[in-house]
Structure formats: structure tokens, C-alpha cells
Steps between C-alpha positions, in 0.01 A plus 500: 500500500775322680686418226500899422602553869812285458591647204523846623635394845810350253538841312546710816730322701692758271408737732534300808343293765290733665318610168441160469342451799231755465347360193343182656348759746375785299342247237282338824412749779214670600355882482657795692334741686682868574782468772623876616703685184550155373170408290443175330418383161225250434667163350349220600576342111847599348518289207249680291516481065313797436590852561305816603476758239403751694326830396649788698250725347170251594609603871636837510272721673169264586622454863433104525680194343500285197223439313395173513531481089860558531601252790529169421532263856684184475575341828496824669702679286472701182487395135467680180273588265568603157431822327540397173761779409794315258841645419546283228343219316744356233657248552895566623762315610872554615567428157344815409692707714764667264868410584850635447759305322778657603486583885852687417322755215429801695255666237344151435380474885365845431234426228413179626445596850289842373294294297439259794399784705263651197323167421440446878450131405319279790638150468248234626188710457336239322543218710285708841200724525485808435729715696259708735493908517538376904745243447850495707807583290832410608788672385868384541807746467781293353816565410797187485423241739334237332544219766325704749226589278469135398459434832223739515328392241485172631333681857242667240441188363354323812277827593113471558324674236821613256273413187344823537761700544735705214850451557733790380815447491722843528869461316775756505764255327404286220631082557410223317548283832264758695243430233553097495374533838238718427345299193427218757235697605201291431239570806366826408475777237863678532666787304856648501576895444889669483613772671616735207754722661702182639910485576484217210331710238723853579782397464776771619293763534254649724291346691758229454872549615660797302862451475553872570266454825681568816603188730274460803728631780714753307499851717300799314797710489650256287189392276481894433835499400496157279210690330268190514137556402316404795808677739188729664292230628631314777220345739458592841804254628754645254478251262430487122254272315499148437310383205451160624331582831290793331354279222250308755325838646446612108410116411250485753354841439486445115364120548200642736440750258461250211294287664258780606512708228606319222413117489172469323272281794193680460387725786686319744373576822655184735820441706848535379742278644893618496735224497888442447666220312672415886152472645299171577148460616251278681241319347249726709625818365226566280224386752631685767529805263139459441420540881691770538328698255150413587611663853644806379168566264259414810671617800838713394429696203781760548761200427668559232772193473493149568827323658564141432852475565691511834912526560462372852640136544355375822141478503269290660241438253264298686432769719455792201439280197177732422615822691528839326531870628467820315817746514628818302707299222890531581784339264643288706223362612256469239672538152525068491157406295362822447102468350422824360186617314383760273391761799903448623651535157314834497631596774866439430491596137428845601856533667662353184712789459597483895613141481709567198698759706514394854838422583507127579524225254295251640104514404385430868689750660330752277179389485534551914631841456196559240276328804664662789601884376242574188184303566171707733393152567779219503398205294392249806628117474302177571761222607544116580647379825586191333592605130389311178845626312833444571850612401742225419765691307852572651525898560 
């Protein structure tokens, strides 16, 4: 176990000194009892190997905890058991994974990346159990920066219990030096899925950059008179679309609904982690992801979201290393290491047309507005005071 501690201590001095500090203590202290609005998780053992898959349905509406069948207890914390449920049992490798030749062919990308996305190949399967109807999966938006996500990776890598987890990985631009770093993936069963209506694959057209499309801070009165075709639609600062900044909101709305709707897991009924290729995490992520949900099923079942990512930079992590506290979700608060599930995606899905529409091209923003302006019942947040992920990107 200390060798693993050193390990990850090395890996996030990338995120500095003070993340590094906190390890040594969340891995060793004791149990937490409730303190005021601040309420405490229960981890007196971090480094854990097993997850929990755990059945949302098994608790919903019997007004008591886990059943002892599904809660494994390992040093006072939770481990997994397996429900047998595979995605896939041949045998595949990165090698299997079809490739483009020529990253510059347009209409190559296309086919290769659409039959990526209809085989919905699992690489690694073979080499772990059985991917579990409960299991955790992980999903990582990427787009260009393959030395952050490398360094990622590497973060994922040194995480408690990552066997049992399926990795998606989310791409709205096809590089062969993106996927070099993915196909080093090794530690669990992984799979990668293309954003169809990407910049890369439209060209100069719509929802690309049409050369007819007016310039961002050209007046109305002018657009009108140029005759561009989007000379109506300014937003609500005067400005006209930008393609580049537009393409995460649809990305991330299209990648949710692929992974909900589309990706053959079974009946999928666990967490879904949302990650970006400029995020890093601790090795307790998946632990502490655990506890969290075993409180919300026993003692806050009108959450709705999980946290596990924090902006702030100063925190004293002895003091909250196992604190949470339960919030309406806001963007710029919560929208670092979102964990939805099934119950949330139904939620949001049902506004579909809403977040298409709402004038703001960034998916947190709108999701708020959804949260704040259409919602009876706002979706209600449970988050850490000392956070598992991290942002290490430049903005």
C-alpha cells in the first residue's frame, strides 16, 4: 500500500502541494459523525480495489439501507460484488479498434468513426470481470489536448477500484496522437465513441463555420444588409455564433445521450461519471464516490447529482477531507465532476428541446437555467468539501 501511496502522491504534485497533502490523511483517518450543514462521510480505509455496484432500484422506496447481500465491508469501507452482467466477452484489443489512414480525408474520418460508434467495441473486456449492471462508468469529453489527457490517464491509472469501471472516451476531433494516448489504456475495460456533427467532419457548413455566416460582432443592420443566412439570430449580447464555442454544449448533450441511450451496457442502472480530457483525479475518487451514494440512497433520496470536483484553490483538507453538504446544483459550482444517473438523465432529457434553444452556449449555464426557470423541483446536489477531481487545464 505504500508503494501505491507514493505513486499517486508523485502524479498529483501536478495539481499542487496541497492536493498532495490530503492523500496521506484521507487514506488513514477515522469515521465522521454529522457536524451542523457540514455532514461527514465514513472513510476510515481509502485505498479500496473493489467497487460498489450499487442497485438504485434494491433501495428505492423500502425506507432502510443496504442490504447486507449487496455491501461488501473491507476495512470499514465498501467493496463490490458482482452481478454477473457482461458487455462483451471476445476478446479485443486496441488493435481492434478501426483506424483512419489519412487523418487529412474528411469522408474517411466519417466511416471510420460511424462504424466505431455502431460496433460500440469494449477494448479490454476480456482481461476483467464482467462489467456489472451497477458498475461506475466514466466518461471523458475530449477534444485536442492529448498531453492533458495523458496526464489524466495516468491519474485514472493509480485509482482504487478502476478495474471495474468502463471508460468512455467522448471525441469530437479525430487524432492519431489523441488515440496513442488512449491505446495505453491497459487497467480497465475502455471504449471510445465520436461526436458525429463535429467542426472536423462539417467542414464549411453548418454546424461548422459557413463562409457566408456573419462575423461575431458585425451590427444587425449590416448582417441584414450583407444578406448572410444566420443575419436574424444574434444572441442576447449582440453577437453572432461561434462554431467553436457552440460545439462543446451540442458535444456534451449528444455524448450523454449516447451513453444513455445508445451504448449497449445492459440495463445500466449505476453512476455516470462526467469527465474532461483537462481533468485529473485522486486515487480515492471512486471510493469516495461509493460513500456518497450509499448516503444519498439511505438518508438523501431526493439527490439527484453527485459533485466530485471543486474550482476553489485553498482548502484545508485535513479539516473537510470526508465533509459533504447537499445544495440545489448551480454551474459554477458544481458542473466540475458531475455523477449523474439514470433518474437525472430523465430528468434533463425531457428539456432536450429547451437546452437546444436557450440562448447561451455553454452546457452548464443551461442546464442551470433548465434547473433554476423550468424544473417544479430543482435537481438537489450532494458535494465534497475537499474534492476528488481537479482541473489542471489553462482556461
Amino acid at each position: 500500500m505504500c508503494r501505491n501511496v507514493v505513486r499517486s502522491l508523485r502524479y498529483l504534485l501536478l495539481v499542487g502541494g496541497v492536493v498532495a497533502a490530503f492523500i496521506p490523511i484521507c487514506f488513514f483517518m477515522g469515521l465522521g459523525r454529522h457536524v451542523g450543514s457540514k455532514h461527514d462521510l465514513h472513510a476510515k480505509s481509502v485505498l479500496v480495489v473493489r467497487q460498489v455496484p450499487l442497485p438504485l432500484q434494491a433501495y428505492g422506496g423500502r425506507g432502510r439501507g443496504a442490504y447486507a447481500s449487496d455491501i461488501v465491508r473491507t476495512n470499514s469501507s465498501v467493496g463490490a460484488v458482482s452481478t454477473g452482467r457482461a458487455v462483451h466477452s471476445e476478446a479485443v484489443t486496441w488493435k481492434s479498434v478501426p483506424r483512419v489512414a489519412n487523418a487529412s480525408n474528411v469522408d474517411e474520418i466519417r466511416a471510420v468513426t460511424d462504424e466505431i460508434n455502431r460496433r460500440q467495441l469494449v477494448v479490454n473486456a476480456h482481461l476483467f470481470p464482467p462489467f456489472g449492471e451497477f458498475g461506475v462508468v466514466v466518461v471523458v469529453q475530449v477534444h485536442d489536448r492529448a498531453d492533458y489527457l495523458q496526464h489524466l490517464i495516468a491519474s485514472l491509472r493509480e485509482t482504487a477500484g478502476i478495474a471495474d469501471v468502463l471508460l468512455v472516451f467522448s471525441h469530437d476531433v479525430y487524432s492519431h496522437e489523441v488515440n496513442s494516448v488512449i491505446e495505453t489504456v491497459d487497467f480497465c475495460q475502455a471504449m471510445q465513441i465520436y461526436y458525429p456533427h463535429s467542426l472536423q467532419l462539417s467542414g464549411d457548413r453548418f454546424p461548422a463555420e459557413d463562409p457566408r455566416d456573419c462575423t461575431r460582432n458585425i451590427l444587425k443592420k449590416k448582417a441584414l444588409e450583407l444578406g448572410c443566412p444566420n443575419a436574424e439570430w444574434q444572441d442576447m449580447y449582440g453577437h453572432y455564433r461561434e462554431a467553436k464555442f457552440t460545439q462543446t454544449k451540442h458535444h456534451w448533450w449528444w455524448k450523454l445521450h449516447h451513453v444513455m441511450e445508445t451504448v449497449n451496457i445492459g440495463k445500466h442502472q449505476g453512476p455516470v461519471v462526467l469527465l474532461e480530457e483537462d481533468h485529473f483525479v485522486a486515487p480515492d475518487f471512486i471510493h469516495l464516490l461509493n460513500l456518497m451514494i450509499v448516503k444519498k440512497l439511505r438518508e438523501y433520496s431526493d439527490v439527484r447529482i453527485l459533485n466530485l470536483g471543486m474550482y476553489q484553490k485553498k482548502i484545508n483538507f485535513p479539516a473537510v477531507y470526508n465533509k459533504f453538504s447537499v445544495d440545489t446544483w448551480r454551474s459554477g459550482q458544481h458542473n466540475m465532476g458531475m455523477v449523474l444517473f439514470n433518474e437525472t438523465w430523465n430528468v434533463i432529457r425531457n428539456h432536450s428541446e429547451e437546452f437546444c434553444k436557450y440562448d447561451d452556449y455553454n452546457w452548464d449555464w443551461t442546464l442551470m437555467h433548465i434547473n433554476q426557470d423550468r424544473l417544479s423541483q430543482p435537481l438537489q446536489c450532494m458535494f465534497l468539501w475537499a474534492p476528488r477531481i481537479f482541473h489542471i487545464g489553462e482556461w
